[in-house]
LUMVO-520265 format. One record per atom (N, C-alpha, C): residue in one letter; x negated, y, z. Coordinates in steps of 0.1 Angstrom, whole numbers, padded with zeros to 4 digits, always signed. Each point is the difference from the previous one (the first is absolute). Layout:
! LUMVO-520265
AXYZ;...
//
This chain:
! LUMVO-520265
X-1172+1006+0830;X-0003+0001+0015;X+0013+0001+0007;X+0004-0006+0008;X+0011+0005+0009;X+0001+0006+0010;X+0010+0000+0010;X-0001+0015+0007;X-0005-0005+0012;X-0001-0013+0000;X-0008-0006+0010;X-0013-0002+0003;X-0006+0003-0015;X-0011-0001-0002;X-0005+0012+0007;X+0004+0014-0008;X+0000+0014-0001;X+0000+0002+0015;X+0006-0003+0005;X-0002+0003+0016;X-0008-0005+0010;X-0007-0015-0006;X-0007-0004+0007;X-0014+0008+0002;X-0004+0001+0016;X-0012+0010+0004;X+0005+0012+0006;X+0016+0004-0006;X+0003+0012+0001;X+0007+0004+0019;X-0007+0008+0005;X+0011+0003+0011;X+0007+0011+0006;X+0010-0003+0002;X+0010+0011+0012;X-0001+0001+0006;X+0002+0014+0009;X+0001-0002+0009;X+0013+0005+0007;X+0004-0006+0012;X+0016+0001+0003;X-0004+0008+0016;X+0004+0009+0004;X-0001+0007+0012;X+0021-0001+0003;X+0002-0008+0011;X+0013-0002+0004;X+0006-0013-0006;X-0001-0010+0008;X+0007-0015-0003;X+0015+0001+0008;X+0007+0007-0004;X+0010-0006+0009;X+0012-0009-0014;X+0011+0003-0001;X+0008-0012-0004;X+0002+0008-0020;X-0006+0011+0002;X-0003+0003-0017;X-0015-0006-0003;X-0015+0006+0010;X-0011+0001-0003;X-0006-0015+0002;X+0010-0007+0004;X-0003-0012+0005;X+0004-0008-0013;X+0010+0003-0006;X+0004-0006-0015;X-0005+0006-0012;X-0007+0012+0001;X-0008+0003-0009;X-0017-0014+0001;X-0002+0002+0011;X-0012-0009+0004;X+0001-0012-0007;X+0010-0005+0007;X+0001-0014-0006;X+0005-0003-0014;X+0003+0008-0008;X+0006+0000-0017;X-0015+0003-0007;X-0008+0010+0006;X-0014+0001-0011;X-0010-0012+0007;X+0003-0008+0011;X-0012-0007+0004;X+0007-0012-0014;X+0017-0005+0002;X+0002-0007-0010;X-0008+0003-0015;X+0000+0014-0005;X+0000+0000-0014;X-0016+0003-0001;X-0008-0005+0009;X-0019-0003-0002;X-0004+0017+0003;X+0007+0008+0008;X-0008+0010+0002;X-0006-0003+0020;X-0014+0005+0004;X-0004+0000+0009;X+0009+0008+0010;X+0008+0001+0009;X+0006+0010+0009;X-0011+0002+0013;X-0004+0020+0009;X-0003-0006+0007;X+0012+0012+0006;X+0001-0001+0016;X+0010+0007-0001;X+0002-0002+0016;X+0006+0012+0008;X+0001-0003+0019;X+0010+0010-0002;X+0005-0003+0015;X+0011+0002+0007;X-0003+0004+0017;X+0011+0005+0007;X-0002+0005+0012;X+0006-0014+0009;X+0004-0011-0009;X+0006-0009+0011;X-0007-0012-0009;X-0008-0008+0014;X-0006-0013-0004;X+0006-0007-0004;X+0014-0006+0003;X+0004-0008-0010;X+0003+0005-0014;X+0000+0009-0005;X-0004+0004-0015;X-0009-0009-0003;X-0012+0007+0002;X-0012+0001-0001;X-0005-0018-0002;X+0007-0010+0011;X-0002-0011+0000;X+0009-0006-0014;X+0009+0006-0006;X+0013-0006-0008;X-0012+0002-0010;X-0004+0011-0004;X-0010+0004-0012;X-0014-0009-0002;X-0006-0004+0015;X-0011-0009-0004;X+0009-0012-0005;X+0012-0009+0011;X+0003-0014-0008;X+0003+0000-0010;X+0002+0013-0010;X+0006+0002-0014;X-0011-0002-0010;X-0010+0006+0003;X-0012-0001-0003;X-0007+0010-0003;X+0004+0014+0004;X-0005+0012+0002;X-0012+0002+0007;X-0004+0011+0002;X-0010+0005+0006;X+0003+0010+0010;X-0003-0002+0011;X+0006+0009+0014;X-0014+0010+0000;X+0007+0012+0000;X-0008+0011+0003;X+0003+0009+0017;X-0007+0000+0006;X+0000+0009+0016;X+0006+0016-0005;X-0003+0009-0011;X+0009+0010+0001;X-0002+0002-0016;X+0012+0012+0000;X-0001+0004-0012;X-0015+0002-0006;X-0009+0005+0008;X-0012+0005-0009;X-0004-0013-0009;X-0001-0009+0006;X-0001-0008-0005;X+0004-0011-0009;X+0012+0004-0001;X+0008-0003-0012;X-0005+0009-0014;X-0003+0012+0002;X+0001+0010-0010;X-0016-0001-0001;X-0009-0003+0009;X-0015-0004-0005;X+0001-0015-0011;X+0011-0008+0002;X+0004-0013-0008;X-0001+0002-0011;X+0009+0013-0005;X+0009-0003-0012;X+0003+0013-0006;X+0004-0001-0013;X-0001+0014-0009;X+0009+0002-0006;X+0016-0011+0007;X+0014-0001-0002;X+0002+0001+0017;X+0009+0010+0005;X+0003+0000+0017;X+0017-0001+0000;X+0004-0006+0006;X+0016-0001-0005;X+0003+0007+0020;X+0012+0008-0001;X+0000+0006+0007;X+0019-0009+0008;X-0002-0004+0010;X+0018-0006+0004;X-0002+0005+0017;X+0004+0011-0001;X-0001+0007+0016;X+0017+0004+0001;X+0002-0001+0013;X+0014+0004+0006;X+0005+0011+0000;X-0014+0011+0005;X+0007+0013+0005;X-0009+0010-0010;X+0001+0010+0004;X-0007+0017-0006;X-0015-0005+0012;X+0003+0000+0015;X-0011-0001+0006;X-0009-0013+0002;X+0004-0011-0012;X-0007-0007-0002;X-0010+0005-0014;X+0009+0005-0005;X-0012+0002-0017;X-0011+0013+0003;X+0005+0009+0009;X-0007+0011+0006;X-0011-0008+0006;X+0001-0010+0010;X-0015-0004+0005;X-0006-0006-0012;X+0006-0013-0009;X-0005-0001-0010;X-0005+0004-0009;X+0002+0008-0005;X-0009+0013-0006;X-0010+0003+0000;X+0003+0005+0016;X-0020+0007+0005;X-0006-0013+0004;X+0003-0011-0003;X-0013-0011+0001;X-0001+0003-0019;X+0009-0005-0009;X-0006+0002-0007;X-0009+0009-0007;X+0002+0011+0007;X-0005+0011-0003;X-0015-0002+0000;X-0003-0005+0011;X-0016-0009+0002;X-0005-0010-0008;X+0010-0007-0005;X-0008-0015-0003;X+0005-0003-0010;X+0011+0004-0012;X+0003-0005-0007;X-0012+0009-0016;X+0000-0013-0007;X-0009+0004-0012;X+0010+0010-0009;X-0018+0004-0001;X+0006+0015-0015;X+0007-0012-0012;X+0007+0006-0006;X+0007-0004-0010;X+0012-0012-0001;X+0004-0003+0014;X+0001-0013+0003;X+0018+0011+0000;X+0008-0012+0000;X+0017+0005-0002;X+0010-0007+0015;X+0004+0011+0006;X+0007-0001+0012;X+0016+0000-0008;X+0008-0009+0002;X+0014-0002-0002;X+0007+0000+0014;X+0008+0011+0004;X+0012+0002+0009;X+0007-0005-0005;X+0010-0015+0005;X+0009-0003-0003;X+0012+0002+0009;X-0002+0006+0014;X+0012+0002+0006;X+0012+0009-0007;X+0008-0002+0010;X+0015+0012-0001;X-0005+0007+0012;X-0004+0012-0006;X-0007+0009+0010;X+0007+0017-0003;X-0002+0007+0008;X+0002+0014-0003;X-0011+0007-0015;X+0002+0004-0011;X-0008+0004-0010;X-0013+0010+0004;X+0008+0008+0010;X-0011+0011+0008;X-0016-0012+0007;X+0006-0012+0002;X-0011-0006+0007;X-0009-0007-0010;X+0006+0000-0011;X-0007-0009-0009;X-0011+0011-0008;X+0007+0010+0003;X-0006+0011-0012;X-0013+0005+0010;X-0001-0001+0013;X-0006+0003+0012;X-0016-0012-0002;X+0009-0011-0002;X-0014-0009-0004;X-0007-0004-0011;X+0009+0005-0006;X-0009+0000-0021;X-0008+0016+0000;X+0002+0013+0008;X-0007+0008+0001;X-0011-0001+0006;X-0001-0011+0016;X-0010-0002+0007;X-0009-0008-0010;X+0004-0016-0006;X-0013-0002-0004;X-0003+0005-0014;X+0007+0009-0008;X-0005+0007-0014;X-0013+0002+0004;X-0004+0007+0016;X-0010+0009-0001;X-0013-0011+0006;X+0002-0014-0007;X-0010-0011+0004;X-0003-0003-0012;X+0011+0005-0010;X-0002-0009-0013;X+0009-0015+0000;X+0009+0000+0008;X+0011-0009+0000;X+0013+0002-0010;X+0004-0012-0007;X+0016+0005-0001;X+0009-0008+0004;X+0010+0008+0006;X+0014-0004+0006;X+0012+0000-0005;X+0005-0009-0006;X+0013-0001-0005;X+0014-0004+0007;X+0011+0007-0004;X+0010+0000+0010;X+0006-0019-0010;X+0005-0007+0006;X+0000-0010-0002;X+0009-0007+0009;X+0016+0002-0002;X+0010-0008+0012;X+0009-0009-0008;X+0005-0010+0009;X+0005-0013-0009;X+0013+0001+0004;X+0006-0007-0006;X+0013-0002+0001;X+0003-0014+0002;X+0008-0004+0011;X-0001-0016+0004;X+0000-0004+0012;X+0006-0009+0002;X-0004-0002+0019;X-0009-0009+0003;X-0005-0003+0008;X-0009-0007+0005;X+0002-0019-0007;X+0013-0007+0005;X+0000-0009-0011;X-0002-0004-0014;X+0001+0016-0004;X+0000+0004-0017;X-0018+0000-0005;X-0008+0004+0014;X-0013+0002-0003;X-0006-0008+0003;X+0006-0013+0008;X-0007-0018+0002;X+0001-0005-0011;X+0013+0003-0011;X+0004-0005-0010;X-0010+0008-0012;X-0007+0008+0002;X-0007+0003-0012;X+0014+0010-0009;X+0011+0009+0005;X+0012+0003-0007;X+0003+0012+0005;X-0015+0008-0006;X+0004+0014+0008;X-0002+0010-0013;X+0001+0011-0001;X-0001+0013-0008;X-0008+0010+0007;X-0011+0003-0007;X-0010+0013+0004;X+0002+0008-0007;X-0001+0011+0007;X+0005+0015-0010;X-0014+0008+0001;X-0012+0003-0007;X-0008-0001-0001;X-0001+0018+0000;X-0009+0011+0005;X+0003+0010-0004;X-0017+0006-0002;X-0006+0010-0004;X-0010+0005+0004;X-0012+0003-0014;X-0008-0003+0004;X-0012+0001-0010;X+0003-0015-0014;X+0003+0003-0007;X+0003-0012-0007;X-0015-0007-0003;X-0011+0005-0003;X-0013-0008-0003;X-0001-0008+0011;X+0004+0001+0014;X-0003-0003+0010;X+0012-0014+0006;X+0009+0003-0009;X+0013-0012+0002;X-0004-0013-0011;X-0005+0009-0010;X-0006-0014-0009;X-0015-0006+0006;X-0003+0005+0009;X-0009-0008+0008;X+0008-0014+0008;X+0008+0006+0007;X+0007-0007+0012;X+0010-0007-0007;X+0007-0002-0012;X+0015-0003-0006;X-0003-0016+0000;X-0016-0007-0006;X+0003-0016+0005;X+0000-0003+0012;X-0005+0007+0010;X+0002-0002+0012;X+0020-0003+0006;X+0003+0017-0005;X+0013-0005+0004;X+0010-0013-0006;X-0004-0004-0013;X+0009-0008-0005;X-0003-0015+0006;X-0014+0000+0011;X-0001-0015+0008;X+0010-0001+0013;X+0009+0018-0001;X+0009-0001+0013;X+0015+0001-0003;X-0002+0004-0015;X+0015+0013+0001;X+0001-0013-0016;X+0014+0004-0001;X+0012-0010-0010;X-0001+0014-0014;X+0003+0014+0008;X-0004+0009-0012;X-0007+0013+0007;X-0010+0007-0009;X-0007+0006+0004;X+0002+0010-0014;X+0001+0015+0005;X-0001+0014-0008;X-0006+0009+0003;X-0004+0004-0008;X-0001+0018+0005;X+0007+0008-0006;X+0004+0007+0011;X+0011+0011-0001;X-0003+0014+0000;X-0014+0004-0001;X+0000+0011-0008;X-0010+0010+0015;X+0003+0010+0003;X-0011+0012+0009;X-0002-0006+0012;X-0008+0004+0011;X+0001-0007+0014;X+0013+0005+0003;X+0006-0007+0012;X+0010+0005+0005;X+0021-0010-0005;X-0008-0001-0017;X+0011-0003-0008;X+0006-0014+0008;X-0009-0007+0004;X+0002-0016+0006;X+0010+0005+0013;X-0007+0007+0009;X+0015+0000+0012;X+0011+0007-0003;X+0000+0010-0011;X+0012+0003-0003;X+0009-0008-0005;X-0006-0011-0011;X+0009-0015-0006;X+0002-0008+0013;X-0005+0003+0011;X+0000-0012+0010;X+0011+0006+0008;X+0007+0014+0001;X+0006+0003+0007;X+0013-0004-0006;X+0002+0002-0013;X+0010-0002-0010;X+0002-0018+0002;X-0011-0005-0002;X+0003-0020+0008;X+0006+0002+0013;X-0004+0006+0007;X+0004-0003+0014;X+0014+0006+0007;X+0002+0006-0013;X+0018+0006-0001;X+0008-0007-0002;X-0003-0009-0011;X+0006-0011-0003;X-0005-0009+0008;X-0005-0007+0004;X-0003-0012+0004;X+0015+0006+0018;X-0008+0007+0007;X+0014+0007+0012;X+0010-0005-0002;X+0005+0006-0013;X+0014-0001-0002;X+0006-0014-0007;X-0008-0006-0009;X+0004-0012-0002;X-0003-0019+0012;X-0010+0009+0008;X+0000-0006+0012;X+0013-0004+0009;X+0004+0016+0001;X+0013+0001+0007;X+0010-0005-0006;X+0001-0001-0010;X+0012-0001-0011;X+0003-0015+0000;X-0010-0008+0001;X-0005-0016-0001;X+0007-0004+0018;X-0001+0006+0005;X+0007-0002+0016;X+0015+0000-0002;X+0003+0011-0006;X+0011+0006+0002;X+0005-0009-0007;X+0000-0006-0015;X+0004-0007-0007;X+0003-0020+0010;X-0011-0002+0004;X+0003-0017+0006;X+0005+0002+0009;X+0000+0013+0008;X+0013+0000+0013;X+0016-0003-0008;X+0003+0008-0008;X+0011+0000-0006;X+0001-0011-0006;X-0007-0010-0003;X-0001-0014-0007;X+0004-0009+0016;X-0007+0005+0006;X-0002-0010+0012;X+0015-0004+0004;X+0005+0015+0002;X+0015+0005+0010;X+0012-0009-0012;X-0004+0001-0014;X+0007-0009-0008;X+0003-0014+0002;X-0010-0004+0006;X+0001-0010+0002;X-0010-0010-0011;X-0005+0006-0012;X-0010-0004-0009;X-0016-0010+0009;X+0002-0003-0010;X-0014-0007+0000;X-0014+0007+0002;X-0004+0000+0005;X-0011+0012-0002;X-0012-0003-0010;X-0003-0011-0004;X-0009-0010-0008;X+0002+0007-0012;X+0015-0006-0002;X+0009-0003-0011;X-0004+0016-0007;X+0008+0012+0008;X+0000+0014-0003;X-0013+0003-0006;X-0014-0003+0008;X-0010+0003-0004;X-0007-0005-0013;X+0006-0013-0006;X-0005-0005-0011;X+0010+0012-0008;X+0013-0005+0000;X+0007+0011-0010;X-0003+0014+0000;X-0003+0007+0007;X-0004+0015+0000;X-0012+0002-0009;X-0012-0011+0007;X-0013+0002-0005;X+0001-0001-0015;X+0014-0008-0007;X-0003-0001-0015;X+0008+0014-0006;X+0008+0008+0008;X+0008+0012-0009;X-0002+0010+0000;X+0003+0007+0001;X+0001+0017-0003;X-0003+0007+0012;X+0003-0005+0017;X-0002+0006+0007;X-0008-0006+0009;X-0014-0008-0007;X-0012-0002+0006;X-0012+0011-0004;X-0009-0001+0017;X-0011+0013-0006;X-0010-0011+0006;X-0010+0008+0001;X-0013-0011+0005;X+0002-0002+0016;X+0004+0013+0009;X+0003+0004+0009;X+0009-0016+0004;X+0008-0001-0005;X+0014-0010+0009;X-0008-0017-0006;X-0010+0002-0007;X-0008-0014-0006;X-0008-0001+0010;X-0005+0007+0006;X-0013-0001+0008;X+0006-0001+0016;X+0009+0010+0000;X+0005+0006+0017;X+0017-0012+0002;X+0004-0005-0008;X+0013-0006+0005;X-0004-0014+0004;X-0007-0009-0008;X-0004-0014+0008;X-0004+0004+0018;X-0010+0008+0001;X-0002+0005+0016;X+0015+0005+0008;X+0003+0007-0009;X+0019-0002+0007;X+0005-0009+0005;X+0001-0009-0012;X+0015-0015+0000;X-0012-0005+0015;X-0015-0003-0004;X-0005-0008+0015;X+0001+0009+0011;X+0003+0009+0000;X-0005+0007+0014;X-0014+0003+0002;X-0007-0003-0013;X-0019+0002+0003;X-0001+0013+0005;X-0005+0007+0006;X-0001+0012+0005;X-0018-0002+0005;X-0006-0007+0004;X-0012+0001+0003;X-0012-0018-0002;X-0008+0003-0009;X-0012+0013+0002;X+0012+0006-0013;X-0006+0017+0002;X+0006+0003-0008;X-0008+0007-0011;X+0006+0001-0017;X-0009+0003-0008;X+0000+0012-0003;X+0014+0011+0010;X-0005+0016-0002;X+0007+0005+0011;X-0007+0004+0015;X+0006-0001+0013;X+0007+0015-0001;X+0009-0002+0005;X+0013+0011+0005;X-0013+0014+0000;X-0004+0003+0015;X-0006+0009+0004;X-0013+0007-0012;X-0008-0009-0004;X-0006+0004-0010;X+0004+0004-0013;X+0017-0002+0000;X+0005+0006-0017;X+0005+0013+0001;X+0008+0000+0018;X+0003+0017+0002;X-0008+0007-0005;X-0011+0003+0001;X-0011+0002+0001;X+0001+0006-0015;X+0000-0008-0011;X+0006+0000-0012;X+0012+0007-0005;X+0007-0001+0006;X+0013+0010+0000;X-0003+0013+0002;X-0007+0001+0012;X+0000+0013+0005;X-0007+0011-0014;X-0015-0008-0007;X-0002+0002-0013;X+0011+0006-0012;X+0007-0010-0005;X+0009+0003-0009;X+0004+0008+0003;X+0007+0004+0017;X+0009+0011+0004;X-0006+0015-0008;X-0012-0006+0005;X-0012+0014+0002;X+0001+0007-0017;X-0004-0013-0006;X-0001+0003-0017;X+0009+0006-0004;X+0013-0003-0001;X+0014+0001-0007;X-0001+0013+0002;X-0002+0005+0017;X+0005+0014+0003;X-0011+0011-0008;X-0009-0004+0002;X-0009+0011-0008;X+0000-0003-0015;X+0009-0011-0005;X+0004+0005-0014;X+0013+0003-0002;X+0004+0006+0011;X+0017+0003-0001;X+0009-0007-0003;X-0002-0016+0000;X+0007-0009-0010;X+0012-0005+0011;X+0012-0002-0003;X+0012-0010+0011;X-0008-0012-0002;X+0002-0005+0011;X+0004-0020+0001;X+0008+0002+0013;X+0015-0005-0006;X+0010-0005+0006;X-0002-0012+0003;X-0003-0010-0012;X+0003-0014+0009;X-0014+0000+0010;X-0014+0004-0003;X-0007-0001+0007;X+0003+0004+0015;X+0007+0013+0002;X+0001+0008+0012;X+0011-0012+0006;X+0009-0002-0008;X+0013-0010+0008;X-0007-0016+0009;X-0009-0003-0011;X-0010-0011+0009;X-0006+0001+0008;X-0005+0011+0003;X-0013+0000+0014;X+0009+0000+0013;X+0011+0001+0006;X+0003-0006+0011;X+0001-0012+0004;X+0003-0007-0009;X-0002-0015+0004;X-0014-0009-0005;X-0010+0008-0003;X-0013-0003+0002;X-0007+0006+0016;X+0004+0014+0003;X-0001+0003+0017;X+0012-0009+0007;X+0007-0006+0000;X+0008-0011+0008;X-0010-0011+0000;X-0004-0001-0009;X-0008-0017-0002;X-0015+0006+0013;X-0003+0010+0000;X-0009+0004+0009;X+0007+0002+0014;X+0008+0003+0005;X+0008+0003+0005;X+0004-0015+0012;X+0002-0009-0008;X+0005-0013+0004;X-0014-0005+0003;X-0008+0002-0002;X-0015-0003+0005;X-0003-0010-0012;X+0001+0000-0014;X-0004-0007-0012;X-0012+0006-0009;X-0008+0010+0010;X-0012+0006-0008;X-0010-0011-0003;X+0000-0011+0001;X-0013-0009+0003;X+0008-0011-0014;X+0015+0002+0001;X+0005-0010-0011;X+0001+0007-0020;X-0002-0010-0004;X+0003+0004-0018;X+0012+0005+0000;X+0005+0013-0012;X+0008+0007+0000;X+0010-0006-0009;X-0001-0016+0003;X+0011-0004-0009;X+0007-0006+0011;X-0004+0009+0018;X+0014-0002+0009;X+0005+0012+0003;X+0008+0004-0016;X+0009+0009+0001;X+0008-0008-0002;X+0001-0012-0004;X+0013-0009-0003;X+0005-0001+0017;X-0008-0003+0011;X+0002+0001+0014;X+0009+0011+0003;X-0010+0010+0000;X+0005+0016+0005;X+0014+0002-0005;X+0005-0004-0014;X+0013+0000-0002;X+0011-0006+0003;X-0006-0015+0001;X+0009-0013+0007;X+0006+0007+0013;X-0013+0004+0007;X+0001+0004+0018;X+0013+0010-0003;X+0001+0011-0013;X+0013+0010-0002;X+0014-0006+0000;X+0000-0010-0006;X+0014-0007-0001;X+0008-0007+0011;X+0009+0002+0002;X+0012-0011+0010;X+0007-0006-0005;X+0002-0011+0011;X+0010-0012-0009;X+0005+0002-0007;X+0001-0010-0011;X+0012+0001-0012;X+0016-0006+0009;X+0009+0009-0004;X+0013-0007+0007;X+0006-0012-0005;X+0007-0009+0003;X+0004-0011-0008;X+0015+0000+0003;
//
């Protein structure tokens, strides 16, 4: 039987389509699973029927759908309303997956609300940007009730490239914070690098093939430097204002485990510059911008 088989009849449900929940949608409607799944903005909601989803009016009704709920919300006071719909209408035994980058206090806030329905909620955040999740080329860091992850694990592999579990609830945003340390800094580092190519006078093409084959390629400057050399900055696949957001996270973590990050702390000014210059709406691979804008002529 294949996994196409295995899935057929089976459905999700997705509460939040935007440019992750919207690529989850469309990777399991590919791999023969049923999606049904809504959003607060109609054009979602429309992208999901032409895909071939199922448009649901609100959460309740996604979670009366389905006994897989995939969770892609923005904020703390999006999963907080979410919640207490679920709290009504989602089935006993059925498995809630938070996949945001969220504060841990908020996630632990809504695996305690629906325990007491007979729900389970697993902390579940990916690593990847939004192009990475069109691509089917993400990483889930799986955390929580393990009986309950081997329910949901074919599900994730119709969206994600690799899929784990990582061990207690909680364990997934702590690995997510440790990605998103690195991803910062090798972001930045990928800018910093083609300006210095640029000002050379190099090729920027050229640089990007040779780097990507040596020693000082990460996935970071594979994914984030093509949007460089074009100047792609929008639509964008991980917007400025929504990664602070993310930062401010790490900040949070590191300090309450006493730990330094120098290069981290050295980076976040010129991620508040890119907000600054009014680039919250653009992909955060126009830090290659924000640094350009730093330099003056070369003298001849």
């Amino acid at each position: 039987m294949t996994d196409k088989d295995a899935s057929a009849g089976s459905a999700v449900g997705i509460i939040g389509l935007g440019i992750m929940g919207s690529a989850y949608a469309q990777n399991l409607i590919d791999a023969g699973f049923t999606v049904v799944g809504t959003d607060v903005a109609q054009g979602a909601l429309d992208d999901l029927a032409a895909a071939g989803g199922t448009v649901a009016a609100t959460p309740e009704e996604v979670a009366r759908a389905a006994d897989i709920v995939l969770l892609a919300l923005p904020s703390v006071k999006a999963l907080q309303a979410v919640t207490g719909a679920l709290v009504e209408s989602a089935r006993p035994g059925s498995v809630v997956c938070e996949m945001g980058t969220l504060p841990l206090e908020a996630k632990e806030a809504c695996r305690t609300a629906l325990a007491a329905v007979d729900v389970k909620v697993l902390d579940c955040p990916v690593s990847g940007t939004g192009a990475q999740a069109a691509a089917r080329d993400l990483a889930v860091y799986a955390s929580g009730d393990e009986a309950a992850f081997r329910k949901v694990e074919r599900a994730f592999a119709g969206f994600a490239r690799d899929t784990r579990y990582v061990g207690a609830f909680g364990t997934g945003m702590k690995l997510k914070y440790i990605a998103n340390l690195l991803v910062t800094i090798h972001n930045l580092s990928t800018a910093e690098a083609l300006l210095l190519a640029e000002r050379a006078g190099l090729d920027l093409d050229m640089v990007f093939d040779a780097i990507r084959s040596g020693a000082g390629n990460s996935r970071m400057f594979e994914v984030r430097a093509p949007l460089m050399i074009e100047g792609r900055y929008e639509p964008a696949t991980m917007k400025h204002d929504i990664y602070v957001k993310d930062l401010e996270l790490i900040i949070d973590f590191a300090r309450d485990m006493r730990s330094p990050t120098p290069l981290m702390a050295a980076s976040l000014p010129f991620y508040f510059a890119a907000l600054a210059e009014g680039r919250g709406k653009q992909d955060t691979a126009s830090l290659f911008a924000v640094l350009r804008g730093m330099t003056t002529p070369k003298e001849v």
